[in-house]
FIKOLZA-1660 file (N, C-alpha, C; in steps of 0.1 Angstrom, whole numbers, plus 5000, padded with zeros to 4 digits):
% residues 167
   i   px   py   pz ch aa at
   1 0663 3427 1070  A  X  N
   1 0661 3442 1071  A  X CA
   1 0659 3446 1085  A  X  C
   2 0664 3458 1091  A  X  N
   2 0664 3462 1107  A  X CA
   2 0652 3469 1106  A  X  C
   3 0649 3476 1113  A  X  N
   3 0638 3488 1118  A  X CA
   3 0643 3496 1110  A  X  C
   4 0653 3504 1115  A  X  N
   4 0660 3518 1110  A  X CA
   4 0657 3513 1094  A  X  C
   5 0665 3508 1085  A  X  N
   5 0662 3502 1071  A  X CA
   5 0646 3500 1066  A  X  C
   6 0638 3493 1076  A  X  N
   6 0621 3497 1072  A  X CA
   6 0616 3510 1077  A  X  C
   7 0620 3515 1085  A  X  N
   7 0614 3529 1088  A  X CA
   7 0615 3538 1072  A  X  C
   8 0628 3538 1067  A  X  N
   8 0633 3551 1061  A  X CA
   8 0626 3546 1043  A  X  C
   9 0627 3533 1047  A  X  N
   9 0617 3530 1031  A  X CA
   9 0607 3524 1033  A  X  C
  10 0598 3523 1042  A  X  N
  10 0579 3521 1038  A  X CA
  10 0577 3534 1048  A  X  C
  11 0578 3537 1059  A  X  N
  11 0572 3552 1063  A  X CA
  11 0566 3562 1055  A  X  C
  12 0577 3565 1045  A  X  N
  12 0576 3579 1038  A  X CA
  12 0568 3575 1026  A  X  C
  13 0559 3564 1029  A  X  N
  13 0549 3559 1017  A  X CA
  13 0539 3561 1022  A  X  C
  14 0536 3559 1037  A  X  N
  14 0523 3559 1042  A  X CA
  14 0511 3569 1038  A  X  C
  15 0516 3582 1037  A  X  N
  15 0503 3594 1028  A  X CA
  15 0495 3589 1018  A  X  C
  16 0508 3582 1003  A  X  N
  16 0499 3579 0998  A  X CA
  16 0495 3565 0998  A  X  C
  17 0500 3554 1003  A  X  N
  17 0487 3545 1010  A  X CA
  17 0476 3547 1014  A  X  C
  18 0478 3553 1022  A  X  N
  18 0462 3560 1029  A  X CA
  18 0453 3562 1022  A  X  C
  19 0460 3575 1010  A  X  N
  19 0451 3579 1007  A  X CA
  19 0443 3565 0996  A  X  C
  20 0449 3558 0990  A  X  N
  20 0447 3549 0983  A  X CA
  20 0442 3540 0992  A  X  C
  21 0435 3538 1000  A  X  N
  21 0431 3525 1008  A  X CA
  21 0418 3536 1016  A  X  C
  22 0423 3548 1015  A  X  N
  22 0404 3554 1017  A  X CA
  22 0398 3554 1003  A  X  C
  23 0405 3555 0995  A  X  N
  23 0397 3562 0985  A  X CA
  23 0389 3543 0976  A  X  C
  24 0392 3533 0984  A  X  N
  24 0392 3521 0981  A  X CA
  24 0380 3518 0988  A  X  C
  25 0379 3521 1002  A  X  N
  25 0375 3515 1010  A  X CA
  25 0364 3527 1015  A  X  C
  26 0369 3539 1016  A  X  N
  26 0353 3549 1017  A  X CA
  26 0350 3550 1031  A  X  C
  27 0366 3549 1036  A  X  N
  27 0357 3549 1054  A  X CA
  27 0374 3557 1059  A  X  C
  28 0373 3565 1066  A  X  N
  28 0389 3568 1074  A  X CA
  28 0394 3555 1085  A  X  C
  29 0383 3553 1090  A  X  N
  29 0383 3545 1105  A  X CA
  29 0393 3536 1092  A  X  C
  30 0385 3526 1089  A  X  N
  30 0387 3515 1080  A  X CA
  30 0403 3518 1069  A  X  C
  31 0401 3529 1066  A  X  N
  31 0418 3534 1059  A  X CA
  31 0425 3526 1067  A  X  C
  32 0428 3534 1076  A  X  N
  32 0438 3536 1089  A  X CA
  32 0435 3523 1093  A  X  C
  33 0429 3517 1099  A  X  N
  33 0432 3500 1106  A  X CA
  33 0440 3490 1090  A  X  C
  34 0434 3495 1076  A  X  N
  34 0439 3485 1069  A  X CA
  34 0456 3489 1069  A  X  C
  35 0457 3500 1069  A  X  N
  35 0476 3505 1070  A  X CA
  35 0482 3500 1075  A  X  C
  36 0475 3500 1090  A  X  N
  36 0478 3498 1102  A  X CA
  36 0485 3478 1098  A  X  C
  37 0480 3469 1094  A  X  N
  37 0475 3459 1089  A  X CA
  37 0489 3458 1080  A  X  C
  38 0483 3463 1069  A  X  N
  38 0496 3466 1057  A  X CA
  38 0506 3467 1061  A  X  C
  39 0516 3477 1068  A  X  N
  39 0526 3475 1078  A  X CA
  39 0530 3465 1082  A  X  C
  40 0518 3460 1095  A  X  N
  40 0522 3445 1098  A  X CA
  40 0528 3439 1090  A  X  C
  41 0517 3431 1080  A  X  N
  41 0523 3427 1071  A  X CA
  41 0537 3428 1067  A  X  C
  42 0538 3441 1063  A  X  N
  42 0553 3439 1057  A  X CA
  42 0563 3438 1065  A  X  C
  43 0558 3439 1079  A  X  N
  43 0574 3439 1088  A  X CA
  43 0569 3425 1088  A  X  C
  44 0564 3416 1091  A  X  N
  44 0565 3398 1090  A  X CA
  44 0573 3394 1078  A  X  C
  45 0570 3402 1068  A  X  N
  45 0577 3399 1057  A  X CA
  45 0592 3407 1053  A  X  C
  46 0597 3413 1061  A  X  N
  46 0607 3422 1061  A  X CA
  46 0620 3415 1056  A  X  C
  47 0624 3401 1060  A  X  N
  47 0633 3397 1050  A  X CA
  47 0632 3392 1038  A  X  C
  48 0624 3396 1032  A  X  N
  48 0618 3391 1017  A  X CA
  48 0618 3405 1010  A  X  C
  49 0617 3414 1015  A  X  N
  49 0617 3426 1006  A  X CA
  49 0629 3437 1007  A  X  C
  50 0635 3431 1004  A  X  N
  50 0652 3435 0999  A  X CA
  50 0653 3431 0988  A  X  C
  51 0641 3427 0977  A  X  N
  51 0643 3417 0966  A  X CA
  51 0636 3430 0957  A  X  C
  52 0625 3440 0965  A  X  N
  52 0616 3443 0959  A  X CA
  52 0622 3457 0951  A  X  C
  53 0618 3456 0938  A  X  N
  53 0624 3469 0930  A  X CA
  53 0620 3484 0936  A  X  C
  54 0607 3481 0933  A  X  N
  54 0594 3495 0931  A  X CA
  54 0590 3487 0945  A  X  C
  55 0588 3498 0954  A  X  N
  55 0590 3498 0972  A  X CA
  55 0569 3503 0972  A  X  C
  56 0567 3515 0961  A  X  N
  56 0555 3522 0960  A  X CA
  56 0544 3512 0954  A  X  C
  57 0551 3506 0943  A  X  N
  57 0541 3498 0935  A  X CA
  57 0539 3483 0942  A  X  C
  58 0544 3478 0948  A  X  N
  58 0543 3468 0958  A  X CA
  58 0535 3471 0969  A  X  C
  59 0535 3483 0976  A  X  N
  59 0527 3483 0989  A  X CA
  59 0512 3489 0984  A  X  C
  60 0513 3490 0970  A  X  N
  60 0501 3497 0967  A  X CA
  60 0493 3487 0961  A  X  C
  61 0496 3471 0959  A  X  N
  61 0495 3460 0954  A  X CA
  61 0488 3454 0967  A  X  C
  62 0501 3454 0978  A  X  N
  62 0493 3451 0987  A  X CA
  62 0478 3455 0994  A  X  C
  63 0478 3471 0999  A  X  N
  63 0469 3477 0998  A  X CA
  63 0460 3471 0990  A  X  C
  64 0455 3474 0976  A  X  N
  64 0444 3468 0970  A  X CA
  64 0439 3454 0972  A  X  C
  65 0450 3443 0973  A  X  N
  65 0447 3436 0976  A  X CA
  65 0439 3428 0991  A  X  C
  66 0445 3435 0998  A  X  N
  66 0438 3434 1013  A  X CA
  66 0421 3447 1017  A  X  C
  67 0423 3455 1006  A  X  N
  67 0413 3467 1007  A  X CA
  67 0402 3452 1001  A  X  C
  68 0404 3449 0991  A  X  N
  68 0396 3442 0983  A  X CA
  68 0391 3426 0989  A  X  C
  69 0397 3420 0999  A  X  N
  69 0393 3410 1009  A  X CA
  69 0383 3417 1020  A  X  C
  70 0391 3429 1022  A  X  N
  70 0381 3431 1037  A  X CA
  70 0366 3436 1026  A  X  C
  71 0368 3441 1017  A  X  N
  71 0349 3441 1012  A  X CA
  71 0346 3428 1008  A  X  C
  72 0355 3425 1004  A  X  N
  72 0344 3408 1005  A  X CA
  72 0337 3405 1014  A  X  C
  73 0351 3402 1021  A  X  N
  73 0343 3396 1038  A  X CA
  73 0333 3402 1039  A  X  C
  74 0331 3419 1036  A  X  N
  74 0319 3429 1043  A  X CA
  74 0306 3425 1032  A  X  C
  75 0310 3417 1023  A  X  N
  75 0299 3415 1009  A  X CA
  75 0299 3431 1002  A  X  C
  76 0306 3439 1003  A  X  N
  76 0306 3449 0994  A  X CA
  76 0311 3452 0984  A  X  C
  77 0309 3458 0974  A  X  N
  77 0317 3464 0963  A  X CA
  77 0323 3473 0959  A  X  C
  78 0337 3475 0954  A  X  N
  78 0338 3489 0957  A  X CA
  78 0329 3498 0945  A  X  C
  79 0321 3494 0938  A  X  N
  79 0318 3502 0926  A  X CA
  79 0304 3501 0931  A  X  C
  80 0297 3498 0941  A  X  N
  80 0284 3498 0951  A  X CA
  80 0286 3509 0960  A  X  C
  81 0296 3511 0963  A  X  N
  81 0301 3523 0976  A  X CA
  81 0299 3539 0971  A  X  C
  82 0291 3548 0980  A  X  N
  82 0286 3558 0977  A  X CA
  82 0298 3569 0978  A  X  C
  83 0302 3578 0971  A  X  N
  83 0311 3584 0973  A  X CA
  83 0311 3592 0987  A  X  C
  84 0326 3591 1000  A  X  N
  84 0323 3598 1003  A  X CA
  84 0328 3611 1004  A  X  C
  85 0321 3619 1014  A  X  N
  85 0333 3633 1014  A  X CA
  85 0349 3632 1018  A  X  C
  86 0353 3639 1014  A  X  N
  86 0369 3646 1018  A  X CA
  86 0365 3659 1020  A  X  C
  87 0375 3665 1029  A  X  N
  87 0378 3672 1031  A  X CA
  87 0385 3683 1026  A  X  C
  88 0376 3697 1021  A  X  N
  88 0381 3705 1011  A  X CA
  88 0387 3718 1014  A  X  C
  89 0399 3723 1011  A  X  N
  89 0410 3735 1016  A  X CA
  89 0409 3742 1010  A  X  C
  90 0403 3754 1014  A  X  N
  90 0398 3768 1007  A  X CA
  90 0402 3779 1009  A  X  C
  91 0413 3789 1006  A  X  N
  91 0413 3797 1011  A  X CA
  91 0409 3814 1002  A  X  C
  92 0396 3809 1000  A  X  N
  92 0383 3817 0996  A  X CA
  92 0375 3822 1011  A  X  C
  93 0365 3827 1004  A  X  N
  93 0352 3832 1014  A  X CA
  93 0346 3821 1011  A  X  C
  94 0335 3822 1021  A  X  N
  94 0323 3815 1020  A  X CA
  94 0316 3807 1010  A  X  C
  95 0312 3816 1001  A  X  N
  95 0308 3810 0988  A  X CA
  95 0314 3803 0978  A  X  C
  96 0332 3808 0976  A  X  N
  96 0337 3800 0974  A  X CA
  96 0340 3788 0980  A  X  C
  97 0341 3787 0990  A  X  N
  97 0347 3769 0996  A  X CA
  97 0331 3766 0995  A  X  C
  98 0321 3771 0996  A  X  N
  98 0308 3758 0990  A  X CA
  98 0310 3758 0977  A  X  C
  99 0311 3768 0968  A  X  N
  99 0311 3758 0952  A  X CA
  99 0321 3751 0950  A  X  C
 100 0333 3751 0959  A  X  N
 100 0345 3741 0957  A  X CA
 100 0341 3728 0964  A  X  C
 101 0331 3726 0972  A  X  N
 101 0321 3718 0980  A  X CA
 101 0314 3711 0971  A  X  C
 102 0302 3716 0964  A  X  N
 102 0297 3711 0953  A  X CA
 102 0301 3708 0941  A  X  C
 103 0312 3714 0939  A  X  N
 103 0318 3705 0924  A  X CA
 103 0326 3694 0930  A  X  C
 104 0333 3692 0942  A  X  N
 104 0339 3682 0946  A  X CA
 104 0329 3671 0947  A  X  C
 105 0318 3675 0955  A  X  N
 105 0313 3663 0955  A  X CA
 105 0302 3657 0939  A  X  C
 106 0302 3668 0930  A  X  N
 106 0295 3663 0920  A  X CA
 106 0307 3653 0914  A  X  C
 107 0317 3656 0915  A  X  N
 107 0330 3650 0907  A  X CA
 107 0329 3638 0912  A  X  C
 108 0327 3633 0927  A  X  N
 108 0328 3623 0933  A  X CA
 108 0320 3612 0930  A  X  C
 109 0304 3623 0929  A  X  N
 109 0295 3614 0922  A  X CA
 109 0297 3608 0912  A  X  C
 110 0301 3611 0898  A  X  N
 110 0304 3610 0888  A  X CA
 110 0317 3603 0891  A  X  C
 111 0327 3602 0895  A  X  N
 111 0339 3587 0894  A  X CA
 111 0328 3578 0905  A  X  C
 112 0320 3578 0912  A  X  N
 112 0314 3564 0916  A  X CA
 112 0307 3561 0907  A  X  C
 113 0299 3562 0897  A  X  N
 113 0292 3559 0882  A  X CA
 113 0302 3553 0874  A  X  C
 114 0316 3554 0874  A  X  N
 114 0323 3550 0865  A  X CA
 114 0323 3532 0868  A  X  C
 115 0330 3525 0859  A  X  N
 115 0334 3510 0864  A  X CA
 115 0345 3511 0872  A  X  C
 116 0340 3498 0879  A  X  N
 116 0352 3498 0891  A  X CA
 116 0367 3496 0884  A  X  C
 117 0374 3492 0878  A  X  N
 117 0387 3494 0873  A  X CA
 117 0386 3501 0868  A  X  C
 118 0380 3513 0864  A  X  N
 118 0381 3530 0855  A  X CA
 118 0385 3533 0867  A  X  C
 119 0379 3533 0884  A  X  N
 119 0371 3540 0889  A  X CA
 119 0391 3538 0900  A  X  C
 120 0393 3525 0902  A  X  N
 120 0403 3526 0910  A  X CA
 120 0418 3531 0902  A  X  C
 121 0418 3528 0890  A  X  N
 121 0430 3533 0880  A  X CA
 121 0425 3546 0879  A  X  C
 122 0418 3557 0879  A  X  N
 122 0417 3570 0879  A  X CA
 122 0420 3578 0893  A  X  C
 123 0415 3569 0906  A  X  N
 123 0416 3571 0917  A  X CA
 123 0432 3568 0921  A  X  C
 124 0440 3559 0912  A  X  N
 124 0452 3559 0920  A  X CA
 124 0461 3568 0907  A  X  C
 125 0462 3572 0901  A  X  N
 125 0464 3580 0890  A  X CA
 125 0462 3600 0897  A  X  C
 126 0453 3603 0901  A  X  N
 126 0447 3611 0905  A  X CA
 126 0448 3619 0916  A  X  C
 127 0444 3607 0925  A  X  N
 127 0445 3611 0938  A  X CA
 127 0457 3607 0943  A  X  C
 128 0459 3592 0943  A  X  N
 128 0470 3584 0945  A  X CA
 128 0481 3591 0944  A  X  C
 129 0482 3599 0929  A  X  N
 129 0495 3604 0921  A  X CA
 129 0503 3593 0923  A  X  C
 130 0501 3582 0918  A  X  N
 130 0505 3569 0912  A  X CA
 130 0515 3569 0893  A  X  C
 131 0524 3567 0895  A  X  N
 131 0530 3566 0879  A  X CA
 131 0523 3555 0870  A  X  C
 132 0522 3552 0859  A  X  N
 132 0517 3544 0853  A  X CA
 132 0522 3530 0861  A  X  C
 133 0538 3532 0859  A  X  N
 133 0543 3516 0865  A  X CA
 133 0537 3512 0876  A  X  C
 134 0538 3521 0887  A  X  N
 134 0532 3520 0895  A  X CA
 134 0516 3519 0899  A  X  C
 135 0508 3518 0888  A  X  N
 135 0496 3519 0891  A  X CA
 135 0500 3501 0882  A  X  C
 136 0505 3501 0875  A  X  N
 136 0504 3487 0865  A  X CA
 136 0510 3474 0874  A  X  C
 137 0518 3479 0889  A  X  N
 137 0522 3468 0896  A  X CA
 137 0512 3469 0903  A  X  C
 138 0502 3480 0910  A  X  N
 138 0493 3476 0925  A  X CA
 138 0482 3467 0916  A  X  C
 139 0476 3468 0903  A  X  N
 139 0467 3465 0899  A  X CA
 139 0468 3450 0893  A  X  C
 140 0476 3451 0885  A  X  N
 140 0484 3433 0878  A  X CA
 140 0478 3443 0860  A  X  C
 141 0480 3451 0859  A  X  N
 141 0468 3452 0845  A  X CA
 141 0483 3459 0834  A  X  C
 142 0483 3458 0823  A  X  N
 142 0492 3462 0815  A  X CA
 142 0492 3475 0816  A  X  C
 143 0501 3478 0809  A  X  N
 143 0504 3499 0809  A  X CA
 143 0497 3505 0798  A  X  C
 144 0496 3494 0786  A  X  N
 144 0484 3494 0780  A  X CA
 144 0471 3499 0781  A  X  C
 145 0472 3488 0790  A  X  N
 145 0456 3486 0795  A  X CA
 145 0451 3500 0809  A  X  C
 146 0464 3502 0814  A  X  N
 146 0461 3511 0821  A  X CA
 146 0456 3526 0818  A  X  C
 147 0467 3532 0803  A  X  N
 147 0462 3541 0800  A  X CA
 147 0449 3544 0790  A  X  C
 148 0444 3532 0788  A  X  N
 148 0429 3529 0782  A  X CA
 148 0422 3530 0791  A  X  C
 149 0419 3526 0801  A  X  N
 149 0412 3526 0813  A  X CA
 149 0410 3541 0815  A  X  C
 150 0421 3547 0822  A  X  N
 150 0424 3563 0824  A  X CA
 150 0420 3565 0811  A  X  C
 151 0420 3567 0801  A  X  N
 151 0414 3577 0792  A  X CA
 151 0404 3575 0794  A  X  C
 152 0394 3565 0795  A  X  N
 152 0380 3559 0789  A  X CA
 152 0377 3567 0798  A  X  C
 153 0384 3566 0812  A  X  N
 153 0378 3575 0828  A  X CA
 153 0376 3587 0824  A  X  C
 154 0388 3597 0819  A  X  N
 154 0386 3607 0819  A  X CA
 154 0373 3613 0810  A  X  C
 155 0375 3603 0800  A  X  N
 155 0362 3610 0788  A  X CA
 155 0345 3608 0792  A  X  C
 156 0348 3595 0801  A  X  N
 156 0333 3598 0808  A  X CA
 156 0329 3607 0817  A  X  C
 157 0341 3608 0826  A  X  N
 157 0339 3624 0835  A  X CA
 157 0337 3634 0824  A  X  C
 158 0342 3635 0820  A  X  N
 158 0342 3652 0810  A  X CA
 158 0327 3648 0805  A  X  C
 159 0322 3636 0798  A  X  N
 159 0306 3636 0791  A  X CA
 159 0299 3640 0802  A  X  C
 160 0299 3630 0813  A  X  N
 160 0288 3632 0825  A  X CA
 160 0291 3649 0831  A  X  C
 161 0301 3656 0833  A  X  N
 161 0300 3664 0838  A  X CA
 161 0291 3675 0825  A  X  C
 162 0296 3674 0812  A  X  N
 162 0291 3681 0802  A  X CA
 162 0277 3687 0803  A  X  C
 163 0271 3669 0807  A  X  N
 163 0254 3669 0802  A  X CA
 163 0250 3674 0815  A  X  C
 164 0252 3672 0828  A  X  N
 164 0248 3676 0838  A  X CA
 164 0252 3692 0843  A  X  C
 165 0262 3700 0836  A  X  N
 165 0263 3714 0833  A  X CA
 165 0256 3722 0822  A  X  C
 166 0258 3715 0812  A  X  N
 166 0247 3718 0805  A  X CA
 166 0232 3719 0802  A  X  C
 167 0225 3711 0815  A  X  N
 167 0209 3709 0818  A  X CA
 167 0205 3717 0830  A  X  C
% end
């Protein structure tokens, strides 16, 4: 495979890598160097991936899997990691972009409460905008199993947010 041939098919992936390797790892700095990394990676491996079907579910395999070494090494977890902020687009007044502030981050709160495989199949589903298949190759987990996960996710967000609107 040339440059021109890896430019035009891993480039136009990079967004949602990112966003899948912050929402993993809970740090921008740390996103961005693992990408950075990821890339590498695949151009070392660039004559080997002319084989690869799914170009999205592959690099999103990778990603998790290298997201999930570097918290080792760090002794972390991703289901230990405090949710952090993102950055929220408002084009309200004032009061609105803070309640779009505060339910964002109540939301955030509540998927770090979830289990860590609720928590990253919701996160790449969601945010990712990940297809099932594609969430079922970065993870290794059946499509089955995937949309059990995602539901179970979703029904715990909706309880936790219920009880905590409700009190």
């Amino acid at each position: 495979m040339n440059a021109s041939e890896f430019k035009q098919r891993f480039l136009p992936l990079n967004a949602r890598l990112y966003t899948a390797a912050y929402r993993l790892l809970g740090n921008e700095d740390d996103a961005k160097d693992l990408i950075q990394d990821v890339y590498l990676k695949l151009w070392e491996k660039r004559d080997l991936l002319g084989n690869i079907d799914n170009d999205l579910g592959y690099c999103m395999k990778v990603v998790r899997n290298m997201s999930l070494d570097r918290l080792k090494k760090a002794s972390l977890c991703v289901s230990d990691k405090p949710p952090e902020e993102l950055p929220i687009l408002g084009d309200g007044d004032a009061s609105t972009g803070i309640e779009h502030h505060e339910t964002a981050q109540l939301l955030r709160h509540c998927i770090a409460r979830l289990p860590a495989m609720q928590q990253q199949v919701l996160t790449l589903r969601e945010m990712g905008e990940c297809s099932m298949q594609e969430i079922e190759q970065a993870t290794g987990i059946s499509a089955v199993n995937v949309r059990v996960l995602l539901s179970r996710a979703r029904k715990s967000l909706r309880n936790q947010l219920q009880t905590i609107l409700s009190s």
